[in-house]
C-alpha positions, 0 to 999 in steps of 0.5 A: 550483317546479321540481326538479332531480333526476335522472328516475330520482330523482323519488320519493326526494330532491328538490332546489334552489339558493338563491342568495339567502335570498328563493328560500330562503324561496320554496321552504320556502313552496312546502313548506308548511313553518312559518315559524317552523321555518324554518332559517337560510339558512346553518348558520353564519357560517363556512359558504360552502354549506349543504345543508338537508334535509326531508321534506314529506307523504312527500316528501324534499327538499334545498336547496343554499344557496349566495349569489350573493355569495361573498367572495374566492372563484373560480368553481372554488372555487364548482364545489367547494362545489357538488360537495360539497354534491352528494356529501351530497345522494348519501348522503342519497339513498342512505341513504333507499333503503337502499343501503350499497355502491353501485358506485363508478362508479354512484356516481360518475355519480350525484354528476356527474348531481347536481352537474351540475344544482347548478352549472347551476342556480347559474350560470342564478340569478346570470347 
């Protein structure tokens, strides 16, 4: 499995999208997580996008899901859910080096390098 972080992130928080509960399931395989630990693809039945988070021998992970097919919404509306997934992969990366006031614009160019790769990667699933 390929992981989308940045370079400079590759030993703190990995991350992927779903598009569909299939490759959700591929990578928590690739994870070697339980099966029967396993979350639902998405936390509930309002949520359009869920960003699951875990930590798998000392690595820490994150999974944006976000279906292919999502009722009556735009492609902008899809680039909005994937930058706010984005700013909650941020603060877990974040949190885990233990970094309370990053600089605004390291923080900004931290959610555009990571939102980024989310809608990239979203759009290569569902061409």
């Amino acid at each position: 499995m390929s992981w989308l972080n940045p370079s400079l992130w590759d030993s703190v928080c990995k991350f992927q999208v779903a598009t569909t509960e299939k490759r959700f399931h591929a990578i928590l395989r690739d994870l070697g997580l339980q099966e029967d630990l396993w979350p639902m693809f998405q936390k509930n039945a309002r949520a359009d996008a869920t960003t699951h988070f875990f930590e798998s021998d000392k690595d820490h992970c994150a999974i944006v899901c976000l279906p292919r097919q999502v009722k009556d919404i735009s492609g902008i509306q899809i680039a909005s859910l994937l930058v706010h997934e984005a700013v909650h992969i941020w603060q877990h990366h974040r949190d885990l080096v233990g970094e309370a006031n990053p600089g605004t614009e390291s923080e900004a160019y931290a959610i555009q390098a990571i939102a980024q790769r989310l809608m990239y990667e979203y759009w290569r699933q569902v061409k």
